[in-house]
LUMNU-975570 format. One line per 8 residues: number of its first residue (from 1); for each residue x, y, z of N, C-alpha, C, O. Coordinates in Angstrom, 3 decimals, always signed. Layout:
NUM = X/Y/Z/X/Y/Z/X/Y/Z/X/Y/Z ~ ...
***
This chain:
1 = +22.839/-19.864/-2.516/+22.061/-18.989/-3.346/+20.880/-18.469/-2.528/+20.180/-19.257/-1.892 ~ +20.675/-17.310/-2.535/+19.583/-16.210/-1.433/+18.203/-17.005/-2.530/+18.105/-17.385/-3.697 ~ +17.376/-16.943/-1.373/+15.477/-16.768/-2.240/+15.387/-15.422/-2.750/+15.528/-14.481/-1.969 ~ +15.149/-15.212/-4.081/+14.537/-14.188/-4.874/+13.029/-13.675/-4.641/+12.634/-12.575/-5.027 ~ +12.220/-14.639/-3.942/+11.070/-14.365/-3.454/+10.846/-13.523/-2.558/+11.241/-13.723/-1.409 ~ +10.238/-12.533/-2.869/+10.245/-11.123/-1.686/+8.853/-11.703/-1.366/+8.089/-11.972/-2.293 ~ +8.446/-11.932/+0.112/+7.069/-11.742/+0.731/+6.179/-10.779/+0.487/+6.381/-9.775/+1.169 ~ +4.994/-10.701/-0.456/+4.180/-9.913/-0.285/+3.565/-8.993/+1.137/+3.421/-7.791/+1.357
9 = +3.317/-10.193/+1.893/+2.856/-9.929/+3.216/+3.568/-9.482/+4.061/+3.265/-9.659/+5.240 ~ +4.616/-8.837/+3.743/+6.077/-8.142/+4.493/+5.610/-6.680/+4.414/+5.762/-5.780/+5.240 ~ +5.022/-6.666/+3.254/+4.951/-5.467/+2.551/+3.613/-4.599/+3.074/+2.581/-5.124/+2.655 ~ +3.373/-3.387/+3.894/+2.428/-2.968/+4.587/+1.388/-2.287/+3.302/+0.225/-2.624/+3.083 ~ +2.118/-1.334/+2.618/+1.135/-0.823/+1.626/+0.565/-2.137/+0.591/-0.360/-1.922/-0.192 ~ +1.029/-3.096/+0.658/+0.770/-4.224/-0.416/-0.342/-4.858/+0.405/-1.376/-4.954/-0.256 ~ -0.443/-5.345/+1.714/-1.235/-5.662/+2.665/-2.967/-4.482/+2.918/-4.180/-4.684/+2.872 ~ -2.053/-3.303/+3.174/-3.584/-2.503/+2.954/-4.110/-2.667/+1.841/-5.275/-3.064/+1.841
17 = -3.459/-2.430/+0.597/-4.653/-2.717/-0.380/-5.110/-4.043/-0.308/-6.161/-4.256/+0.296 ~ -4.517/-4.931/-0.803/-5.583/-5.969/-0.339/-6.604/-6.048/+0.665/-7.767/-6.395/+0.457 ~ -6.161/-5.744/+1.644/-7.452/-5.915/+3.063/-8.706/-4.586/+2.145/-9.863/-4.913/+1.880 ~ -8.255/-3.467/+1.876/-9.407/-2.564/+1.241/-9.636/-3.177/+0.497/-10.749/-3.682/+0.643 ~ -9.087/-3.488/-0.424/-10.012/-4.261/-2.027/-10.918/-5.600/-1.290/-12.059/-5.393/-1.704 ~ -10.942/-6.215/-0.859/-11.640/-7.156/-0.330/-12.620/-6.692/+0.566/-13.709/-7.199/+0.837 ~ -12.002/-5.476/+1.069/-13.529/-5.062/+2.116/-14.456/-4.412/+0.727/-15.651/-4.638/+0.918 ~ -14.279/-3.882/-0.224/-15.107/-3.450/-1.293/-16.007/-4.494/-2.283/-17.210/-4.338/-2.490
25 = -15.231/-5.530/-2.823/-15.550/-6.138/-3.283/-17.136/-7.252/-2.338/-18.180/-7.719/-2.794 ~ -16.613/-7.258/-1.145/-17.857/-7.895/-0.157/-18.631/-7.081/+0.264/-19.433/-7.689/+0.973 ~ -18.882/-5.937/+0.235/-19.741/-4.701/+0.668/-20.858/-4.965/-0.570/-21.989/-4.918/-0.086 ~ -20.878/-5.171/-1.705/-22.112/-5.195/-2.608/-22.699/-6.231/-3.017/-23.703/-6.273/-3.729 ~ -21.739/-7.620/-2.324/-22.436/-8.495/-2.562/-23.718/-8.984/-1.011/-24.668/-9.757/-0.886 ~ -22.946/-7.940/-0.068/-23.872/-8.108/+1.432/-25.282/-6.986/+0.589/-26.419/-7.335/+0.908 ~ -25.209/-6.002/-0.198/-26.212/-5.257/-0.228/-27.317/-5.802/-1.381/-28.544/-5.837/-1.293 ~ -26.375/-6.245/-2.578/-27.307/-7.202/-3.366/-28.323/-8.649/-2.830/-28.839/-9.402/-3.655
33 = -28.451/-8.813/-1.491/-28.825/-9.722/-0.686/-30.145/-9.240/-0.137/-31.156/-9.940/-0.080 ~ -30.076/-8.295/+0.164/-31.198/-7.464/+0.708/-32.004/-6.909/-0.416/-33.191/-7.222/-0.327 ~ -31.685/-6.143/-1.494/-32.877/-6.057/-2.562/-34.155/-7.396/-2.430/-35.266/-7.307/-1.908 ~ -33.585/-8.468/-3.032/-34.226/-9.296/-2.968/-35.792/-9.277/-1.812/-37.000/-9.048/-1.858 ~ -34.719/-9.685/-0.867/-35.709/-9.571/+0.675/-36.576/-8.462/+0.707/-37.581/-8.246/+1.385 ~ -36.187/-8.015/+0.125/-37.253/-6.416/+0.287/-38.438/-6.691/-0.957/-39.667/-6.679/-0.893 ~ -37.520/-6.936/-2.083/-39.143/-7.330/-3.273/-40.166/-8.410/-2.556/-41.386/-8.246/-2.592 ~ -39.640/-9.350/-2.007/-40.644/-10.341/-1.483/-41.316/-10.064/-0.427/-42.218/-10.785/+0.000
41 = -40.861/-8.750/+0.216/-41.799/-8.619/+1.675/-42.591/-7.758/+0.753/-43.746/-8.097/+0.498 ~ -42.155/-6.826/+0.301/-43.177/-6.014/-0.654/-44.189/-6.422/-1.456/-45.248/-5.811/-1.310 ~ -44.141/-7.631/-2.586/-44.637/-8.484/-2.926/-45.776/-8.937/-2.183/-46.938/-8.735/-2.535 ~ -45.410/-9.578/-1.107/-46.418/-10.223/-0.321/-47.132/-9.167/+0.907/-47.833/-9.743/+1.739 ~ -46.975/-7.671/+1.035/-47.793/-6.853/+1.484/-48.406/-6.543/-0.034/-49.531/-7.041/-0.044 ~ -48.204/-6.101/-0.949/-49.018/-6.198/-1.867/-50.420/-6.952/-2.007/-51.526/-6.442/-1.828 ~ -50.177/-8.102/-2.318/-50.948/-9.353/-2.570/-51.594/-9.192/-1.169/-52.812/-9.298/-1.310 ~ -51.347/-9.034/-0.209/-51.902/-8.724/+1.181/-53.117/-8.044/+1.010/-54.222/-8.566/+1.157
49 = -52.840/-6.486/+0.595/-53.800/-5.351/+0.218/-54.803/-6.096/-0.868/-55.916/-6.386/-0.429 ~ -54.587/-6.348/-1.896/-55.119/-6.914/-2.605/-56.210/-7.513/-2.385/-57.337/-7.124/-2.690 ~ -55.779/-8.896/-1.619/-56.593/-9.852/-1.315/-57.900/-9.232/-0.036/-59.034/-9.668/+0.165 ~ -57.362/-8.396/+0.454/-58.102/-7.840/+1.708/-59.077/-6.621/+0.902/-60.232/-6.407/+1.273 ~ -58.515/-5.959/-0.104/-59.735/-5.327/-0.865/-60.722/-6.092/-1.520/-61.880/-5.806/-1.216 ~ -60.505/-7.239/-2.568/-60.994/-7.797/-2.663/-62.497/-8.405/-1.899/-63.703/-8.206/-2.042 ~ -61.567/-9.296/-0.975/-62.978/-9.720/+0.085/-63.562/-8.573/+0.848/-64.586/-8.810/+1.489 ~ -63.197/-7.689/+0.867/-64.378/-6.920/+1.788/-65.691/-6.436/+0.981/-66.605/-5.865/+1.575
***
């Protein structure tokens, strides 16, 4: 009796999408990473200005 199981990974158009869908899906979680980093440098040049108006 033959395997009924056809290899996905045989399959080239079945292979590109996957490799694209996965390069998409990790593209916004690398950019949602950086917002962050940016409020806290901002943040703390803020509070920077601040504190330096302040005391003078």
């Amino acid at each position: 009796m033959s395997d009924q199981h056809i290899d996905p990974a045989g399959n080239t158009q079945q292979f590109r999408a996957f490799a694209q869908r996965n390069e998409q899906e990790i593209a916004p979680k690398k950019r949602s990473a950086v917002l962050p980093i940016i409020a806290i440098v901002l943040g703390i040049a803020i509070v920077g200005v601040v504190a330096y108006l302040l005391l003078k």
